[in-house]
RODO-2510 file (C-alpha; in nm, 4 decimals, decimal comma):
residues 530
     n   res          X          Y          Z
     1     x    -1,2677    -2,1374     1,3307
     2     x    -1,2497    -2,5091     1,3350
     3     x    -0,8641    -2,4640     1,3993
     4     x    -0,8782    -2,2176     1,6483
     5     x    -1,1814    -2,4345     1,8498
     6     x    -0,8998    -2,7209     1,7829
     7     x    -0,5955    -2,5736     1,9529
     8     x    -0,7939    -2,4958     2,2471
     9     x    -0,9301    -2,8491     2,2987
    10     x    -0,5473    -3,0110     2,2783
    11     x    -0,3893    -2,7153     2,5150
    12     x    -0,4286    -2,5589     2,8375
    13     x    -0,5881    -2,2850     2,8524
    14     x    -0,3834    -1,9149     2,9631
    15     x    -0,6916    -1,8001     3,2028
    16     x    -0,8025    -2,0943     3,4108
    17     x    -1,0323    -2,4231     3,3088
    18     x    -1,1768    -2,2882     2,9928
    19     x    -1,1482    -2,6270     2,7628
    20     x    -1,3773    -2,8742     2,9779
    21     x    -1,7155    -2,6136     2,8996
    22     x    -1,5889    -2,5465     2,5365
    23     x    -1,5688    -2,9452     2,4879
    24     x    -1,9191    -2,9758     2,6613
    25     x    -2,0268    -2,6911     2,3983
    26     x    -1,8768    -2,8661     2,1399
    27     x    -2,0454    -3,1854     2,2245
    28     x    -2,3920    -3,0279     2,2203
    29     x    -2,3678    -2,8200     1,9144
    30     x    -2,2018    -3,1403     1,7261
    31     x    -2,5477    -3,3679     1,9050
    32     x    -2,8438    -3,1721     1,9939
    33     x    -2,7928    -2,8570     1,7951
    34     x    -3,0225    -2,8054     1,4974
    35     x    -2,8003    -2,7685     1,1751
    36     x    -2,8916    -2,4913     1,0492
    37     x    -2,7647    -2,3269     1,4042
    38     x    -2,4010    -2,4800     1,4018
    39     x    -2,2407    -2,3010     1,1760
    40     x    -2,3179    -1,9459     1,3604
    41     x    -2,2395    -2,1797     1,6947
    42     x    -1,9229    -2,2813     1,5689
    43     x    -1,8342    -1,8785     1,5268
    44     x    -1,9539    -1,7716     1,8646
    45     x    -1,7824    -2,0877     1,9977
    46     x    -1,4458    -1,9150     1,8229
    47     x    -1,4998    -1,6066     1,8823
    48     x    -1,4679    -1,7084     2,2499
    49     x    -1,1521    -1,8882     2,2441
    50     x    -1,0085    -1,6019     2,0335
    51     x    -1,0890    -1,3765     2,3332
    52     x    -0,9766    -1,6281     2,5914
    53     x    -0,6228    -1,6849     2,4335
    54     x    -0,5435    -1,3223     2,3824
    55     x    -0,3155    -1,1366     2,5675
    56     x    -0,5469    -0,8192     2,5659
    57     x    -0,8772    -0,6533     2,6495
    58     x    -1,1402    -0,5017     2,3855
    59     x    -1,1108    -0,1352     2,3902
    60     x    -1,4234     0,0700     2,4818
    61     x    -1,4306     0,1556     2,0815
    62     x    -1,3578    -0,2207     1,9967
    63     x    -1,6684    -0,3417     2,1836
    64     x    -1,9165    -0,0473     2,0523
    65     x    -1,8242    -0,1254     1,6914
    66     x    -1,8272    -0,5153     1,7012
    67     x    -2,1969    -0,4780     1,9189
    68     x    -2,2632    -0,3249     1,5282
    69     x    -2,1035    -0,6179     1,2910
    70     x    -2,1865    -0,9786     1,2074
    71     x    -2,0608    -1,2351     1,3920
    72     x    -1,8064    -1,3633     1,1104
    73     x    -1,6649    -1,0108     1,0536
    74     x    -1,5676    -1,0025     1,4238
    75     x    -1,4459    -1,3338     1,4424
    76     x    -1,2163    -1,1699     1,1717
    77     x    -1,1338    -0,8300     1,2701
    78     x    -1,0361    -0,9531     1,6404
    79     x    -0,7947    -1,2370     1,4484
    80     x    -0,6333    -0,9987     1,2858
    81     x    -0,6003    -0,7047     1,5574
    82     x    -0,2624    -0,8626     1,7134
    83     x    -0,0562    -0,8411     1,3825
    84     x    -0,1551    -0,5443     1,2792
    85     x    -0,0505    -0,3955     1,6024
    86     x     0,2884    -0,5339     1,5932
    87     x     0,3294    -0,4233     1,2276
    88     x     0,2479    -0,0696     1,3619
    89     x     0,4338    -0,0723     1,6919
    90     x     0,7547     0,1172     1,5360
    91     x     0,5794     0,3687     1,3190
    92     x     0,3098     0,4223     1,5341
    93     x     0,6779     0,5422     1,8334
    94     x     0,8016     0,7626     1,5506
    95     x     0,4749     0,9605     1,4336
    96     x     0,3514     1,3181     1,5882
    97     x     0,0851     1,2588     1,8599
    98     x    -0,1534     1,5010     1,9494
    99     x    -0,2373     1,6545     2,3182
   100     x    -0,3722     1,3290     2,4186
   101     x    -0,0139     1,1726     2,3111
   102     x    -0,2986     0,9961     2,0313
   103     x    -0,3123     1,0012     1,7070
   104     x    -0,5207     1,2399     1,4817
   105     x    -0,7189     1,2263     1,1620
   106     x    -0,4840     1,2954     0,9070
   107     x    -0,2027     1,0823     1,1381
   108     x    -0,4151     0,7898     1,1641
   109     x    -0,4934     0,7895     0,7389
   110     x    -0,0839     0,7765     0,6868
   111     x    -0,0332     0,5390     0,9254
   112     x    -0,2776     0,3353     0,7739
   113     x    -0,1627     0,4084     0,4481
   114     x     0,1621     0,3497     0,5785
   115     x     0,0650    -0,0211     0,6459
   116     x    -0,1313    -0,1275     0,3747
   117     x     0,1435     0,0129     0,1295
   118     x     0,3920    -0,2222     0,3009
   119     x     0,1732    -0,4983     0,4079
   120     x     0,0522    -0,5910     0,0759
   121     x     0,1639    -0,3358    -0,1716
   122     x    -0,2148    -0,1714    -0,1439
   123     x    -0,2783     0,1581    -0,2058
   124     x    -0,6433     0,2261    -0,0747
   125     x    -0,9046     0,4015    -0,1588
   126     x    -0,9487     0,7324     0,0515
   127     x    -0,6198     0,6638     0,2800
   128     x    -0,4690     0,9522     0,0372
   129     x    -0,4965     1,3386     0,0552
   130     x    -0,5604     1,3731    -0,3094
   131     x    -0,3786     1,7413    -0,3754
   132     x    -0,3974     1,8109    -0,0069
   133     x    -0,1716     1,7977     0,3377
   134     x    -0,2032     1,5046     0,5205
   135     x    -0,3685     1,7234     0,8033
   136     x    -0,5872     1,8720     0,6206
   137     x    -0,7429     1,5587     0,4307
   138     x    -1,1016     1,4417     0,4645
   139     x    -1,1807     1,2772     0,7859
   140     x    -1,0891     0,9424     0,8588
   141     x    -1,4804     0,8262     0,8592
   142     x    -1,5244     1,0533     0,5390
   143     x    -1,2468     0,8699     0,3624
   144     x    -1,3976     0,4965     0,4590
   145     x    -1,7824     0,5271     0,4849
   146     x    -1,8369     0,3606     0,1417
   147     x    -1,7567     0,0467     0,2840
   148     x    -1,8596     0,1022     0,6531
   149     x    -2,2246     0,1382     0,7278
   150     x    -2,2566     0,5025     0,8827
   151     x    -2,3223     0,3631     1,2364
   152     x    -1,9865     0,2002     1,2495
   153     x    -1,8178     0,4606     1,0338
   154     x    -2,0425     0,6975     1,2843
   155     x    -1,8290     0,5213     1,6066
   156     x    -1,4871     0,5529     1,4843
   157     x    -1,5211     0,9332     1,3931
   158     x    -1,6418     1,0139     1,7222
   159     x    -1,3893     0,8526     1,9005
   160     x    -1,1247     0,9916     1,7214
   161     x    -1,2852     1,3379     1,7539
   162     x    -1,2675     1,3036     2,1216
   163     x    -0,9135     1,2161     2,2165
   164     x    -0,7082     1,0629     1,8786
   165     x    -0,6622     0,6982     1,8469
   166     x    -0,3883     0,4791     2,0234
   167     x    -0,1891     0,1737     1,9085
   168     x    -0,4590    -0,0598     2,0206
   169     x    -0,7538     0,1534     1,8665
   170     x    -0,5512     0,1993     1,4938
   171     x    -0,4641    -0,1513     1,4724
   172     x    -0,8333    -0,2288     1,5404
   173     x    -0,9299    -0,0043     1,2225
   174     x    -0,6804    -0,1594     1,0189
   175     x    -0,7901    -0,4806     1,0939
   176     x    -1,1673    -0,3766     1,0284
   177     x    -1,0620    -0,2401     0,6698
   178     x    -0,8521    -0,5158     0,6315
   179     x    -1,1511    -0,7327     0,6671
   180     x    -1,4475    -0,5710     0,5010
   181     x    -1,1258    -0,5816     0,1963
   182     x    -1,1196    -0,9303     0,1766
   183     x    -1,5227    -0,9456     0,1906
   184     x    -1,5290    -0,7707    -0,1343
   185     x    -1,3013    -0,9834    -0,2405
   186     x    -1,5328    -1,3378    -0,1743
   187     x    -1,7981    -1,1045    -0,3833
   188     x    -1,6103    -1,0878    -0,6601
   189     x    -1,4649    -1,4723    -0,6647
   190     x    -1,9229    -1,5182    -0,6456
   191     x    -1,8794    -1,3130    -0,9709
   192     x    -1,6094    -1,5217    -1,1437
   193     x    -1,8588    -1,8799    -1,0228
   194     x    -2,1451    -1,7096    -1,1734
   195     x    -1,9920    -1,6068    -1,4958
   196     x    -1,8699    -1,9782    -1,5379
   197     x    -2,2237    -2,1286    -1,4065
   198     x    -2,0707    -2,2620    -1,1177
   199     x    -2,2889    -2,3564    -0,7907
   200     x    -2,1333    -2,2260    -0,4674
   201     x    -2,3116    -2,5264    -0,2585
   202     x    -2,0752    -2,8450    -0,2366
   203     x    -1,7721    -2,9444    -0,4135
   204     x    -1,6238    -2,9096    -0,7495
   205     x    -1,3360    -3,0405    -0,9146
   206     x    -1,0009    -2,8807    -0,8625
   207     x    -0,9452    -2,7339    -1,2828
   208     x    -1,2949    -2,5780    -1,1967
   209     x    -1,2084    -2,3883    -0,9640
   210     x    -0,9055    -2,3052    -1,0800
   211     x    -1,0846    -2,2024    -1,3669
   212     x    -1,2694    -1,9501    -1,1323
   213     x    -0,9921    -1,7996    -1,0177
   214     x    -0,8453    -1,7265    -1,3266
   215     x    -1,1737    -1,5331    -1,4061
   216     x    -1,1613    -1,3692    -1,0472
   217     x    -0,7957    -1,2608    -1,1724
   218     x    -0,8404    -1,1436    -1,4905
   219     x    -1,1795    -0,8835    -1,3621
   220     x    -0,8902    -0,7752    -1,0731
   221     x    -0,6641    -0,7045    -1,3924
   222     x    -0,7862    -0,5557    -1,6735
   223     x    -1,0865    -0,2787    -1,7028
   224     x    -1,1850    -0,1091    -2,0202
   225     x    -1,2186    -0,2946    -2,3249
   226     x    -1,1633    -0,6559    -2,1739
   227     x    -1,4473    -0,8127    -2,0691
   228     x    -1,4034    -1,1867    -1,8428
   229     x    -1,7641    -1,2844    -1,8788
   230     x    -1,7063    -1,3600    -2,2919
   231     x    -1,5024    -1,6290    -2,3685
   232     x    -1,3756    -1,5067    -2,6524
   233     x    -1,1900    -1,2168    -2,4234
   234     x    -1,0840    -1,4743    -2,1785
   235     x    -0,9561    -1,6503    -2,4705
   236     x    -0,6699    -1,3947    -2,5620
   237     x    -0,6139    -1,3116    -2,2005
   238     x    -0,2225    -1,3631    -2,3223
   239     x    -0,2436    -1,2100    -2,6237
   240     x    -0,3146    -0,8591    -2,3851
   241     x    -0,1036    -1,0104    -2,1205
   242     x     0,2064    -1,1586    -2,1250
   243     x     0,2837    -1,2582    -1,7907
   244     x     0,0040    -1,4308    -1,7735
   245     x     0,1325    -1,7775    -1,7717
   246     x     0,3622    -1,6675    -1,4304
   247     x     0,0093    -1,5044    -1,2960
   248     x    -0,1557    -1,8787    -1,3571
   249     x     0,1199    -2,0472    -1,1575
   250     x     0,0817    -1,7831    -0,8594
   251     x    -0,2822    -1,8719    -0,8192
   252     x    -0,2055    -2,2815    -0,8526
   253     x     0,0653    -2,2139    -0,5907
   254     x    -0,1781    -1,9951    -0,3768
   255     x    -0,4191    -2,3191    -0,3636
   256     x    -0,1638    -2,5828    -0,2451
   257     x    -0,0687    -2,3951    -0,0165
   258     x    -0,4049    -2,2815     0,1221
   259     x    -0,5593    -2,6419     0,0683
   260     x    -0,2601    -2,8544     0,0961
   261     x    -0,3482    -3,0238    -0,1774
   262     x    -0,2987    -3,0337    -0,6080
   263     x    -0,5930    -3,2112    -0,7167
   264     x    -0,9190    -3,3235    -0,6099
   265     x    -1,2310    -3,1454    -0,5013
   266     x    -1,3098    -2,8343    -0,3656
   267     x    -1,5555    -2,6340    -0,1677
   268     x    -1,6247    -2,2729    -0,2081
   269     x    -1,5153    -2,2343     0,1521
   270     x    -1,1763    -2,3276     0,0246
   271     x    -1,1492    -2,0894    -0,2562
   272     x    -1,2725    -1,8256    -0,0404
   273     x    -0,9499    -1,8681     0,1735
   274     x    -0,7267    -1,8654    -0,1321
   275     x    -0,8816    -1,5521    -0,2720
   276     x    -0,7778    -1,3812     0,0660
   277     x    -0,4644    -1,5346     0,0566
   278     x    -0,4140    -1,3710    -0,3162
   279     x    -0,4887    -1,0524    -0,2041
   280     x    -0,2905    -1,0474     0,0550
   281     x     0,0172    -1,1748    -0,1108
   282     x    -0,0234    -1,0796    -0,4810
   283     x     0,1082    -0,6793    -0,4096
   284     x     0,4681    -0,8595    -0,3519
   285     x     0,4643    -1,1386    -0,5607
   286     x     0,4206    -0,8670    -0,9009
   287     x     0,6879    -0,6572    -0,7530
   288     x     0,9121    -0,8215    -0,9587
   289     x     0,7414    -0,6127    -1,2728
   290     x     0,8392    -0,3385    -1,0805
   291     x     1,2119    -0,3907    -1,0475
   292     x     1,1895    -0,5079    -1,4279
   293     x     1,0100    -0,1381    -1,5137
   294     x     1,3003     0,0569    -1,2875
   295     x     1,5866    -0,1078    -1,4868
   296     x     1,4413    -0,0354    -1,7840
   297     x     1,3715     0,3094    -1,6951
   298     x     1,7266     0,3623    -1,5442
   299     x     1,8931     0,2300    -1,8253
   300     x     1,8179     0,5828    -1,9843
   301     x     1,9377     0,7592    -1,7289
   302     x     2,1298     1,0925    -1,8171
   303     x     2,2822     1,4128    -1,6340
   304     x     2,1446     1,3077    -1,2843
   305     x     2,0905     0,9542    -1,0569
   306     x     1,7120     0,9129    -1,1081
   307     x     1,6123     1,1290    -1,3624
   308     x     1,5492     1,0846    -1,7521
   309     x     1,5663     1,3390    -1,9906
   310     x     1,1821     1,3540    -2,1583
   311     x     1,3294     1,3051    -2,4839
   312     x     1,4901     0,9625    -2,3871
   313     x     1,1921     0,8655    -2,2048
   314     x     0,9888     0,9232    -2,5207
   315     x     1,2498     0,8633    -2,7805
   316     x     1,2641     0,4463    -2,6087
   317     x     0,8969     0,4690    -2,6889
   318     x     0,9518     0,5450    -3,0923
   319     x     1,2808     0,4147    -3,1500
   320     x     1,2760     0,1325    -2,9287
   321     x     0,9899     0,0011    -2,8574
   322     x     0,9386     0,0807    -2,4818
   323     x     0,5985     0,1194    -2,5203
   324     x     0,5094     0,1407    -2,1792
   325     x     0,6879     0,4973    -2,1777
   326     x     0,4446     0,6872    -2,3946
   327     x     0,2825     0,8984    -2,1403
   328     x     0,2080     1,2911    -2,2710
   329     x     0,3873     1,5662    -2,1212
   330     x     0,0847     1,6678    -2,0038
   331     x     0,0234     1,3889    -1,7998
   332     x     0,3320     1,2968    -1,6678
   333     x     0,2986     1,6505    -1,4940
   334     x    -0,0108     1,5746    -1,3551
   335     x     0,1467     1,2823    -1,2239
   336     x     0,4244     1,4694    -1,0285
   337     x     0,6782     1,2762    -1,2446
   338     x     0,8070     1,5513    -1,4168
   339     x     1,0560     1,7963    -1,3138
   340     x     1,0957     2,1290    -1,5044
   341     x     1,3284     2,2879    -1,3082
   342     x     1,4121     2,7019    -1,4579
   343     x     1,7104     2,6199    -1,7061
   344     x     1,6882     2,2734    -1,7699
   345     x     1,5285     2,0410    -1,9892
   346     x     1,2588     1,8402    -1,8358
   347     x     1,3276     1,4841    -1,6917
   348     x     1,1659     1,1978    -1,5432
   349     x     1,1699     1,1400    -1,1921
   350     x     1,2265     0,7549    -1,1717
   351     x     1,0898     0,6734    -0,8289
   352     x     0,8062     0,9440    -0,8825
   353     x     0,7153     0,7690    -1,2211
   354     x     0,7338     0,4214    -1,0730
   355     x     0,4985     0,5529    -0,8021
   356     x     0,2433     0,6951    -1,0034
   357     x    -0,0898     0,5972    -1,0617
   358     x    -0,0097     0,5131    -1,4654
   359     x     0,1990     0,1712    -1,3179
   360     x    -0,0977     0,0281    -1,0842
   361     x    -0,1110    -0,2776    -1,1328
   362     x    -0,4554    -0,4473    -1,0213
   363     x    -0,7376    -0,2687    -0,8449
   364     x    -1,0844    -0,3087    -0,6800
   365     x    -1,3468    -0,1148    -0,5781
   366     x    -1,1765    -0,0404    -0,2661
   367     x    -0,8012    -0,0038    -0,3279
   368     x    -0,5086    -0,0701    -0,6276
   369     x    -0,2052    -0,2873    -0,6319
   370     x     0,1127    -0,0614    -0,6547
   371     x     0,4852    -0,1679    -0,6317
   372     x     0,6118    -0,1267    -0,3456
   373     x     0,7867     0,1627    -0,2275
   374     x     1,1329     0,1122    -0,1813
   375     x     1,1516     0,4485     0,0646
   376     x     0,9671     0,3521     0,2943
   377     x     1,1709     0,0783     0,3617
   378     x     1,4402     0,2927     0,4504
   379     x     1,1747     0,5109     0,6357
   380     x     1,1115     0,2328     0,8499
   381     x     1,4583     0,1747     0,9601
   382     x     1,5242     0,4827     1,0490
   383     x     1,2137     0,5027     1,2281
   384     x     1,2924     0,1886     1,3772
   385     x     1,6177     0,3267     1,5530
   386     x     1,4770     0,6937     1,6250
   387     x     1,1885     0,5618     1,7683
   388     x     1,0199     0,9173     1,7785
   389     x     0,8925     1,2291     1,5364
   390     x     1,2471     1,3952     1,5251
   391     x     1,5532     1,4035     1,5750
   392     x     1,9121     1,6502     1,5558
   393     x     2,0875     1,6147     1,2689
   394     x     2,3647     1,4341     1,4051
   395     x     2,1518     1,0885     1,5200
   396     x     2,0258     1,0729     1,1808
   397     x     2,3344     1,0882     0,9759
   398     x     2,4613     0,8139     1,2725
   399     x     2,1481     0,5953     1,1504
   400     x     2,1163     0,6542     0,8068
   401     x     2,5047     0,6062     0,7257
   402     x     2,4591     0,2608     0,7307
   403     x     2,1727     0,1910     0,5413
   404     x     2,2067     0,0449     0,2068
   405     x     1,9718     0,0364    -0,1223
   406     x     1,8981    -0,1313    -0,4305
   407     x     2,1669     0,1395    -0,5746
   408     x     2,3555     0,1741    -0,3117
   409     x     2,4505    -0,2733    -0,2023
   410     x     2,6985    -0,1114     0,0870
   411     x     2,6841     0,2069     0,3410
   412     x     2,8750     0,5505     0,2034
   413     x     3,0287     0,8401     0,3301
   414     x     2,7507     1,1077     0,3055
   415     x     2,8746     1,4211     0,1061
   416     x     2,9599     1,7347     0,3051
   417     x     2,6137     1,9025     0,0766
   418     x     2,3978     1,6371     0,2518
   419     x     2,5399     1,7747     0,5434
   420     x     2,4718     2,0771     0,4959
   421     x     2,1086     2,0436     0,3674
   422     x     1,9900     1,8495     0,7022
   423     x     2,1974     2,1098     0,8950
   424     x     1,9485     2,3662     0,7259
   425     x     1,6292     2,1467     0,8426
   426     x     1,7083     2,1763     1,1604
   427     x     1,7786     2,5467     1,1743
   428     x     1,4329     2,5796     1,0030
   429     x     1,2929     2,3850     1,2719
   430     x     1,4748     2,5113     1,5778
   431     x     1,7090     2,2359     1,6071
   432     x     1,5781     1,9370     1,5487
   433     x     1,4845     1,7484     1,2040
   434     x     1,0799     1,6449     1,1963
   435     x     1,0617     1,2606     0,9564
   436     x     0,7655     1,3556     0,8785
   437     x     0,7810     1,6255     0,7064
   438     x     0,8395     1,7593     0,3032
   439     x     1,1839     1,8930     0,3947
   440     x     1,3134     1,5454     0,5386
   441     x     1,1453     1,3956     0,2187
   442     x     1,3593     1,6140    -0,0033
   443     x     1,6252     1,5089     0,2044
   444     x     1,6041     1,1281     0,1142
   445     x     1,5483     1,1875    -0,2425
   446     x     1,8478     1,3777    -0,2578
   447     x     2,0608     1,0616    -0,0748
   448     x     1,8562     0,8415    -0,2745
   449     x     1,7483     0,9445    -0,5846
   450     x     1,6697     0,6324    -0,7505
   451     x     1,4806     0,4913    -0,4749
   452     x     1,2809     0,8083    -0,2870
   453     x     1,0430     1,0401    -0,4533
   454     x     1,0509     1,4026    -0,4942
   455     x     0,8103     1,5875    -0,2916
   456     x     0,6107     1,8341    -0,4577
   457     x     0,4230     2,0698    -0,2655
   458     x     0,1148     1,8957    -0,2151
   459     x    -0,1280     2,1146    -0,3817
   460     x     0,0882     2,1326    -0,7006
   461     x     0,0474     1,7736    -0,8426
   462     x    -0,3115     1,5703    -0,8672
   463     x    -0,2099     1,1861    -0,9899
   464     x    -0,4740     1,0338    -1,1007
   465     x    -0,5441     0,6970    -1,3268
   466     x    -0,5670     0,7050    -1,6962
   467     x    -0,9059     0,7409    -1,7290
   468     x    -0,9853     0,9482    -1,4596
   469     x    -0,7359     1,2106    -1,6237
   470     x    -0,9283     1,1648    -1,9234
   471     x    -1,2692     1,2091    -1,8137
   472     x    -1,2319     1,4524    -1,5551
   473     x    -0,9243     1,7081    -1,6924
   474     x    -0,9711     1,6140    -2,0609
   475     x    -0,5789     1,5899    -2,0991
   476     x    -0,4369     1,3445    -2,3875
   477     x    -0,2552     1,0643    -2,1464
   478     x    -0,0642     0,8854    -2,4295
   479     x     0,1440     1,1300    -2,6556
   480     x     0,1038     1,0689    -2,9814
   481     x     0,4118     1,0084    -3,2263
   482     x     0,4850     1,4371    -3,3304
   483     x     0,4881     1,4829    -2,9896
   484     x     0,7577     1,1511    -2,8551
   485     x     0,9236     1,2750    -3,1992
   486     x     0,9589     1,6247    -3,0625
   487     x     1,0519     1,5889    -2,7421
   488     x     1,3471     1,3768    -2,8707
   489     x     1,4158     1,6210    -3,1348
   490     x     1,4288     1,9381    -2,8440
   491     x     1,6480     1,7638    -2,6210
   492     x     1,9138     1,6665    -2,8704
   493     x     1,8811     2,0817    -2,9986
   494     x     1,9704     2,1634    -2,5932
   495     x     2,2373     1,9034    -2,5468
   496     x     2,4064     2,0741    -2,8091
   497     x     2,3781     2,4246    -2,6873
   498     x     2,4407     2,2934    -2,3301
   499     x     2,7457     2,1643    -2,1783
   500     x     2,6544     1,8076    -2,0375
   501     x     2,6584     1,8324    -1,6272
   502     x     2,8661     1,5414    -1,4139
   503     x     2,6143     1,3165    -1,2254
   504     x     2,6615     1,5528    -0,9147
   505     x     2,3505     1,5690    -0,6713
   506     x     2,4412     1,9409    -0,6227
   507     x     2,4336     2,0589    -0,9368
   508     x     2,1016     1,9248    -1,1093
   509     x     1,8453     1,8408    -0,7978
   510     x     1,6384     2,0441    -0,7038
   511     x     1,6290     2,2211    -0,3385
   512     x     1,3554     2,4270    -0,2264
   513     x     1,2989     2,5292     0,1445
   514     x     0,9402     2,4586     0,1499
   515     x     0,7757     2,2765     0,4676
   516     x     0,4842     2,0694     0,5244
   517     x     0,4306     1,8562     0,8151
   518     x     0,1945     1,5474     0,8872
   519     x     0,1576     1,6980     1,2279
   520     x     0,2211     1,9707     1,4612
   521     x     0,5901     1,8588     1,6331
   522     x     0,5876     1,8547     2,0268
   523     x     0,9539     1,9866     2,1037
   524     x     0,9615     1,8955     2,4862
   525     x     1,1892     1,5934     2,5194
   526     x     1,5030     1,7951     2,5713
   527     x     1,7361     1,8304     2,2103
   528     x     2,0136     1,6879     2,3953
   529     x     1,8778     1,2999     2,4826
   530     x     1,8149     1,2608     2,0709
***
């Protein structure tokens, strides 16, 4: 706030002689104000040039749910409201509207989801069907209210129930859950000071607090058996977790940067702003694991680009130590990582195993750190350039010719099978391809099956973490050594009986003509001008 109330006391102001009264405000909370009053003055005081220098009005929905929040959170939320709209400008051009050329309830959630996923590698609580289509998920308000209070959560259900929500109005809820995120996030650093006996009132010295952060990062971490408030667990922290050392020197560079400093003293204010700077940045920074995990994976790749046969995947686990790939049959099909196509033996999908909630990486009570999603990346080109929900066959293979992937470093002739697939799309469809749909999905796992997932139906797979799986399905999630010794054992019987394919998309990925759309499609612009 004090930067903000700053930058409008050096600079003109964009709507007439604002800065004179703010000084005079200034000068009176700074002189005759009582102190325990300044620090909400100083947020009003912000909140007003924050409003003054935008470049926007409050939406009727903006201004009934900030009437309902503290002042801080809206000092927050309205901050944040102009990036998050740019971020969703181009997906929020290339998703389905509905009548009100809005978006609906199960739009809104994958936009959101959308955004968060890319943003900062979150997956969030509630943003995901869970075994259901996208339109026929939970309501928007359902999925959120255990971290809105129901009046708020009350507002942005009704409004959505009325008309859909526009650019300006999903931005706004992004920015809101974006917010109350971080909040839970300045709980949980009060955790880590309170395990260590740490006062949150004045300063401490920078190791302390350093100290504190490492505790905030190890409960955001590890669950189960590792406990941060002993310091015997904190002790062996490494001994659990190797890349712990690299996970110390992201939070000391987090703090220079955020305090612009390496040493010294501290107030909690401060390591408030480089807990939300963590969470915010941490999703990308861990990628790296990610990319590590993929190579790994890939260097057991068999018969077809992104697949591994089960018994490689659980023969690295017992004959080479790849002990991260020791999930059960069982569970990798709950996962939607397995595919058991009629006549082969069962594989791996790469990108769907990568996905899947056995590799998150950190979580809270509100959402999990995932690696990012390499698809959507392409997604978002192509949106980018289509700049609507569909499009004929023809402007897509112009778009997507060029792109280029962590497999494929330069653009490719798409084969004539391709072709023919997204030829079949559009006949489904009357002409024109939907992006949002399972069919277009299958589509881009089939041009890039390293990077895109396979799309099950999405009542025929229910991911969910370890122990979830455990407690609520009762199915083994690590498979024990008869049955990584087995699987090995089978597929070496089949490779023998079977001729080994060539890596030919054609031949060993599975096709099935299966649709299921975000949204209803509006056909009207005319086929022709796409």
């Amino acid at each position: 706030s004090g930067v903000l109330l700053a930058k409008c006391s050096k600079s003109s102001c964009r709507r007439g002689c604002c800065c004179r009264p703010l000084q005079s405000a200034l000068a009176w909370r700074d002189n005759m104000a009582p102190s325990s009053y300044r620090g909400s003055l100083t947020l009003l005081l912000a909140i007003f040039v924050v409003r003054t220098f935008a470049e926007r009005e409050l939406t009727e929905l903006e201004v009934a749910v900030e009437e309902q929040l503290p002042i801080n959170q809206r000092l927050g939320i309205e901050g944040r409201v102009p990036t998050m709209t740019e971020a969703l400008r181009p997906l929020y051009a290339a998703l389905p509207k509905n009548e009100h050329s809005e978006l609906a309830h199960g739009t809104v959630r994958y936009a959101l989801y959308r955004l968060f996923r890319q943003m900062h590698a979150w997956l969030v609580k509630g943003l995901i069907p869970a075994g259901q289509p996208w339109s026929a998920s939970p309501s928007l308000s359902d999925a959120l209210d255990h971290k809105m209070t129901q009046k708020v959560a009350d507002l942005f259900k009704k409004h959505l129930d009325k008309s859909g929500f526009n650019l300006e109005e999903t931005a706004f809820l992004a920015a809101t859950l974006e917010e109350l995120i971080f909040e839970e996030a300045v709980e949980r650093l009060k955790r880590a000071y309170s395990i260590l006996e740490l006062p949150l009132e004045g300063t401490l010295p920078w190791p302390k607090v350093t100290q504190a952060l490492e505790v905030y990062m190890m409960e955001y971490l590890f669950d189960g058996n590792f406990d941060p408030s002993k310091a015997a667990d904190r002790a062996r922290v490494k001994e659990i977790y190797p890349n712990w050392p690299a996970t110390q020197r992201f939070i000391r560079k987090q703090m220079r940067e955020v305090t612009h400093k390496a040493e010294g003293e501290l107030e909690f204010a401060e390591a408030e702003h480089v807990v939300a700077q963590m969470s915010a940045r941490y999703g990308h920074w861990q990628d790296i694991e990610c990319r590590e995990l993929k190579h790994t994976l890939l260097a057991y790749e068999s018969r077809c680009q992104g697949r591994v046969d089960l018994g490689d995947f659980h023969g690295s686990a017992a004959g080479d130590g790849k002990w991260q790939f020791s999930e059960s049959e069982q569970y990798l099909r709950q996962l939607g990582a397995l595919d058991e196509e009629v006549g082969k033996m069962p594989s791996v999908i790469v990108p769907n195993y990568i996905d899947s909630p056995s590799n998150y990486i950190g979580s809270s009570d509100t959402y999990a750190v995932v690696c990012l999603d390499e698809c959507l990346s392409l997604m978002s080109q192509l949106e980018r350039a289509i700049a609507a929900p569909f499009a004929t066959p023809a402007k897509i293979i112009t778009v997507v010719k060029s792109f280029t992937s962590s497999s494929h470093p330069e653009p490719r002739i798409l084969p004539a099978y391709l072709l023919r697939h997204l030829e079949s799309i559009a006949k489904f469809h009357g002409g024109i391809v939907p992006l949002h749909g399972r069919l277009f999905a299958q589509w881009m796992h089939h041009l890039y099956p390293r990077e895109c997932q396979y799309p099950f139906f999405s009542e025929g797979t229910t991911p969910m973490l370890p122990y979830e799986s455990r407690n609520k399905t009762g199915i083994e999630v690590m498979a024990s050594p008869e049955e990584l010794a087995a699987s090995e054992h089978a597929m070496n019987q089949a490779l023998k009986a079977t001729p080994l394919l060539h890596k030919i998309h054609e031949t060993c990925l599975p096709w099935t003509m299966q649709e299921e759309l975000l949204a209803p499609v509006d056909q009207s612009p005319k086929i022709n001008e796409l």
